[in-house]
DSSP file (Angstrom, degrees, kcal/mol; ACC not computed):
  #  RESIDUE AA STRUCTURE BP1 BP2  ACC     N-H-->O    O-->H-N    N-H-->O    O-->H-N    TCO  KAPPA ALPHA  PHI   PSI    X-CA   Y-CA   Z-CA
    1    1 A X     >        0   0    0      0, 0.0     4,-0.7     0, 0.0     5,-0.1   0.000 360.0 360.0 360.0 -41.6    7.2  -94.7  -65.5
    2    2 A X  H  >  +     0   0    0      2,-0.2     4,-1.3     1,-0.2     3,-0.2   0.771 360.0  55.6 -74.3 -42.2    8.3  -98.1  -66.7
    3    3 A X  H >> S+     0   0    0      1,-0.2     3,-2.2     2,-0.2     4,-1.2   0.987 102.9  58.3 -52.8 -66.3   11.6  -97.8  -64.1
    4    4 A X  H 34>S+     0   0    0      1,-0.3     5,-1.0     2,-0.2    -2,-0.2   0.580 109.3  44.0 -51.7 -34.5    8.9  -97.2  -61.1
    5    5 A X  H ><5S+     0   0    0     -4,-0.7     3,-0.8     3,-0.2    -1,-0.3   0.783 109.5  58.3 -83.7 -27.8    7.1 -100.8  -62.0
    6    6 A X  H <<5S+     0   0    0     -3,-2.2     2,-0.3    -4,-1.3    -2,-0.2   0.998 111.8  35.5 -74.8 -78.1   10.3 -102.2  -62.3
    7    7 A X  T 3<5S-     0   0    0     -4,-1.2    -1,-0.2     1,-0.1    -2,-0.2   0.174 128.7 -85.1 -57.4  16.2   11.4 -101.4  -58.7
    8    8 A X  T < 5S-     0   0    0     -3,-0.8     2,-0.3    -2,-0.3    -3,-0.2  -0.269  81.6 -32.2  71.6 -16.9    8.1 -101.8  -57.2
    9    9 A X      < -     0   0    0     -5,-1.0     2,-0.2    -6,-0.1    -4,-0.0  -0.837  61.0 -96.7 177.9 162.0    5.9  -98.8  -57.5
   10   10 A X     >  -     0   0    0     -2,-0.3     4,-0.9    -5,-0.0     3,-0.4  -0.526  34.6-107.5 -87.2-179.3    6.1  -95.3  -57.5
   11   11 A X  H  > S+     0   0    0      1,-0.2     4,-3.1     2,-0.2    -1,-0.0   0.702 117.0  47.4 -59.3 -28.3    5.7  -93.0  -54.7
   12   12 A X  H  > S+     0   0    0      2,-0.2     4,-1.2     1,-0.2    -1,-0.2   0.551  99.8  64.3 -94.1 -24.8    2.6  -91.6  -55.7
   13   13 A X  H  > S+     0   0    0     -3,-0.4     4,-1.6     2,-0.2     5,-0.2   0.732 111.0  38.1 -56.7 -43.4    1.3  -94.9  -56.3
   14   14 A X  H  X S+     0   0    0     -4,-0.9     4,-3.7     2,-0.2     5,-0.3   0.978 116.1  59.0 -74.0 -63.1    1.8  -95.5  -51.9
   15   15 A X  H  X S+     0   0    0     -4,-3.1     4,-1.6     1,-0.2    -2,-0.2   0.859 113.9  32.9 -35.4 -60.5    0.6  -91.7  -51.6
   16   16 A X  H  X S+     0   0    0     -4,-1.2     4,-0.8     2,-0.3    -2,-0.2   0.713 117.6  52.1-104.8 -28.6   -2.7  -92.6  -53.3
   17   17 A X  H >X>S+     0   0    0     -4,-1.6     4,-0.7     3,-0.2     5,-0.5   0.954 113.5  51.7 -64.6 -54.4   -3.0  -96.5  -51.9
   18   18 A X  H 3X5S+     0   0    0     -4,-3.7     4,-1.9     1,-0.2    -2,-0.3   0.829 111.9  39.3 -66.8 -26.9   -2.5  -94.7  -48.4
   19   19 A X  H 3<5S+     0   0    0     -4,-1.6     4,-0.5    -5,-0.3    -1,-0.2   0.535 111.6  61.8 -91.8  -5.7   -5.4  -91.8  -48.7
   20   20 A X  H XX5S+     0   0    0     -4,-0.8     3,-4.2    -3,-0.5     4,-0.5   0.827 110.6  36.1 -39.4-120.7   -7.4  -94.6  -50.4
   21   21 A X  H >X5S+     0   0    0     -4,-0.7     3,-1.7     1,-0.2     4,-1.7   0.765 118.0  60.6  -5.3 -65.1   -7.2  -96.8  -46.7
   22   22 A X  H 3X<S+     0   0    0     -4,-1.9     4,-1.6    -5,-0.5    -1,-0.2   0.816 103.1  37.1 -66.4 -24.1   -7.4  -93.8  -45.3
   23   23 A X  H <> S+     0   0    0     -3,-4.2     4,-1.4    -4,-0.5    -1,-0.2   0.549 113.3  59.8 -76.8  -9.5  -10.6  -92.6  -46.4
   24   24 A X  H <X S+     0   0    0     -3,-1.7     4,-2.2    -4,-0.5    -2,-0.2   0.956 106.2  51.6 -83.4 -51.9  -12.1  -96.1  -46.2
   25   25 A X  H  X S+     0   0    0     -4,-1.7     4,-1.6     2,-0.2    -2,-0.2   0.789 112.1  44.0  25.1 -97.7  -11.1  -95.8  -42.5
   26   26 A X  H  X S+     0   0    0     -4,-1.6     4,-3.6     2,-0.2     5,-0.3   0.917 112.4  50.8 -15.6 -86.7  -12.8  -92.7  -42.2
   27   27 A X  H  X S+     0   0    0     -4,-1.4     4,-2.1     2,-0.2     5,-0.2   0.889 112.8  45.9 -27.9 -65.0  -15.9  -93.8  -44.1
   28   28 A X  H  X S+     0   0    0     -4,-2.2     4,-1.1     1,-0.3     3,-0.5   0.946 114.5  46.7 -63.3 -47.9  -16.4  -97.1  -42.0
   29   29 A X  H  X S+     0   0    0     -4,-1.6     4,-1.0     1,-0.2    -1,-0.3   0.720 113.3  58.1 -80.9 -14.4  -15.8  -95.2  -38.5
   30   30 A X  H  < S+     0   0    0     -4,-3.6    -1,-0.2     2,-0.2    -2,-0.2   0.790 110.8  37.6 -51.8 -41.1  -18.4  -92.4  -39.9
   31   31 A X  H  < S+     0   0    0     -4,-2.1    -2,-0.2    -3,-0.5    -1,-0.2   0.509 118.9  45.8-116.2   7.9  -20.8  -94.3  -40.4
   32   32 A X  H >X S+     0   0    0     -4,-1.1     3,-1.1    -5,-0.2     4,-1.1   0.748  86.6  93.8 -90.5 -19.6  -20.5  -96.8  -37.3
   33   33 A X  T 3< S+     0   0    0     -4,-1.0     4,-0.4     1,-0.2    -2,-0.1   0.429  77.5  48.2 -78.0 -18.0  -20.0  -94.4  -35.0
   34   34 A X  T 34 S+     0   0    0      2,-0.2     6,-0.9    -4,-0.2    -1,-0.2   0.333 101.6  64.3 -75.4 -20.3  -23.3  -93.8  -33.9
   35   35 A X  T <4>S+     0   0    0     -3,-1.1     5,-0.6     4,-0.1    -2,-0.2   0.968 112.0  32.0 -48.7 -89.8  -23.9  -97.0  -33.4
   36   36 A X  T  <5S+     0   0    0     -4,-1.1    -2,-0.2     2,-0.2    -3,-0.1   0.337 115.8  58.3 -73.2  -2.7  -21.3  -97.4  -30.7
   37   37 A X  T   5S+     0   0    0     -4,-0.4    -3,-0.2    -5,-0.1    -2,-0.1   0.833 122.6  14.5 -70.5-103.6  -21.5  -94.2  -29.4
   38   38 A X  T   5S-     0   0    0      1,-0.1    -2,-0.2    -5,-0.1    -3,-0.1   0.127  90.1-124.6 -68.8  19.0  -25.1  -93.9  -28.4
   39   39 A X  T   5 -     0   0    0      1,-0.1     2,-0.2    -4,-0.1    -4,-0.1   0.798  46.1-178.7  42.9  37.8  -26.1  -97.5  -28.5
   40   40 A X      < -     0   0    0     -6,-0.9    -1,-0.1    -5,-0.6    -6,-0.0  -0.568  37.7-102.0 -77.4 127.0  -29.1  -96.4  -31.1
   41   41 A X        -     0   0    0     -2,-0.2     2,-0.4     1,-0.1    -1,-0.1  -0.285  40.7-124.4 -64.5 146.4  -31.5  -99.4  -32.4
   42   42 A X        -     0   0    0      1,-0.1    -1,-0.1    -3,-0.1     2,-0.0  -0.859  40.9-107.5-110.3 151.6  -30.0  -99.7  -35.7
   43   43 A X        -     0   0    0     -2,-0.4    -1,-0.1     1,-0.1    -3,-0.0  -0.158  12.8-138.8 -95.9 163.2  -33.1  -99.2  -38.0
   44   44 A X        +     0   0    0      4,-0.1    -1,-0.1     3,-0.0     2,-0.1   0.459  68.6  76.7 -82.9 -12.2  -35.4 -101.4  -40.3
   45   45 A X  S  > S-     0   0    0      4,-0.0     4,-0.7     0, 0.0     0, 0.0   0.198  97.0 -78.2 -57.4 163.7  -36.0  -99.4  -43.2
   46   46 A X  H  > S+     0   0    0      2,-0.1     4,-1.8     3,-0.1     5,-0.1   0.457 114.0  70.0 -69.5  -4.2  -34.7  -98.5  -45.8
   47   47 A X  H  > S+     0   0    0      2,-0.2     4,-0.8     1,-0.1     3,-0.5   0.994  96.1  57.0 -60.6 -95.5  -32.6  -95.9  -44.5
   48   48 A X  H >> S+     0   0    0      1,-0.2     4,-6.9     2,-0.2     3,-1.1   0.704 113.8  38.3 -16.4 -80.8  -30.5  -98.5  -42.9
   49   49 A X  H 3X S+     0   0    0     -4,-0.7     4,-2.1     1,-0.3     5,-0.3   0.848 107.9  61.1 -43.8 -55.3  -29.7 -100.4  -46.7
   50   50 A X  H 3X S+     0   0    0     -4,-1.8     4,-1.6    -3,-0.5    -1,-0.3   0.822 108.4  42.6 -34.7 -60.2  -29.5  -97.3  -48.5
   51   51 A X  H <X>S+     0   0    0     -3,-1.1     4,-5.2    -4,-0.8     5,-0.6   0.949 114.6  55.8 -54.2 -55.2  -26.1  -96.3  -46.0
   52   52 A X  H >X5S+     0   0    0     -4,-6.9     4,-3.4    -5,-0.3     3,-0.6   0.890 108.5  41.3 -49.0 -61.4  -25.0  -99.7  -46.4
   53   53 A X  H 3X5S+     0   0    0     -4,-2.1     4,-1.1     1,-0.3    -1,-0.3   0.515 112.9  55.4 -52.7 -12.9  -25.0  -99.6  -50.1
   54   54 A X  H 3X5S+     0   0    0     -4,-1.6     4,-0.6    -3,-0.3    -1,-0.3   0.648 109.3  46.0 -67.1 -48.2  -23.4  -96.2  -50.1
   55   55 A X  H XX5S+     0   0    0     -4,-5.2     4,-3.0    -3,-0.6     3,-1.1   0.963 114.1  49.2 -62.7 -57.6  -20.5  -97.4  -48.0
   56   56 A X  H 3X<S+     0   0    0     -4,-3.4     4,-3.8    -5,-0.6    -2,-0.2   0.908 113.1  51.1 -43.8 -42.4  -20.2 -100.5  -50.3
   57   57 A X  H 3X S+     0   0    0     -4,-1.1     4,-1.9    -5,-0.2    -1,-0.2   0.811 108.9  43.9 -53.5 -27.7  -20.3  -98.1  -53.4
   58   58 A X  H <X S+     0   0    0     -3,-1.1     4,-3.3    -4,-0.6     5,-0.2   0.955 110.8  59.8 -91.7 -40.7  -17.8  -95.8  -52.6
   59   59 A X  H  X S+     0   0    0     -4,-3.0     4,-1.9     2,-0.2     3,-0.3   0.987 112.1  46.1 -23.6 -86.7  -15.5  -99.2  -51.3
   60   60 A X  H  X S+     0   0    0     -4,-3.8     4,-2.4    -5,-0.3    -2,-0.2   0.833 114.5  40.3 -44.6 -34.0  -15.9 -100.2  -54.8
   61   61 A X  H  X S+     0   0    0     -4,-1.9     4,-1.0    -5,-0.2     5,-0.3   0.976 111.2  57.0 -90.4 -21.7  -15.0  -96.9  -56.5
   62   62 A X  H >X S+     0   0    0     -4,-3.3     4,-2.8    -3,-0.3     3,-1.7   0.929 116.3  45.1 -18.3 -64.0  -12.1  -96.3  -53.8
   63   63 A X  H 3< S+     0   0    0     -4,-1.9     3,-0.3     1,-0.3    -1,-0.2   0.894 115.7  38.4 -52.6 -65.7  -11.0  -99.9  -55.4
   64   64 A X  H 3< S+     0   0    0     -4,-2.4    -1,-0.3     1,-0.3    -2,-0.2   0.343 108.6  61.2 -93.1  -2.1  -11.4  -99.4  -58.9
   65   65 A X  H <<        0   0    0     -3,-1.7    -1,-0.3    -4,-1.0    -2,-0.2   0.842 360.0 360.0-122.3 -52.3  -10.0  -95.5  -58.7
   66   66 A X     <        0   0    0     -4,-2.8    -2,-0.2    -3,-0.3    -3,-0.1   0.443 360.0 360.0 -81.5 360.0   -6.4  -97.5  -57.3
């Protein structure tokens, strides 16, 4: 393990940065997509924040997980 820091990461370290991104990706075009699709009034509620803060949470544990 101590070789892999040395030489810049391990492999599994890139594997797990890269399905990280990729699920943040995901996540962000999941939950825009409806948006830009069907050009839907985006709503006033609390339904709206609630999504937001759900994308931001899961950003953050994404983060903290890598």
């Amino acid at each position: 393990m101590a070789t892999c820091a040395v030489k810049g990461g391990c492999p599994s370290d890139y594997v797990a940065l890269s399905i990280s991104l990729l699920s943040i990706i995901m996540l962000l075009a999941k939950a825009t997509a409806p948006y830009l699709i069907h050009k839907i009034p985006r709503p006033k509620g609390s339904s709206f924040w609630l999504a937001a803060i759900q994308v931001f949470a899961s950003l953050n544990l994404l983060l903290s997980i890598v």
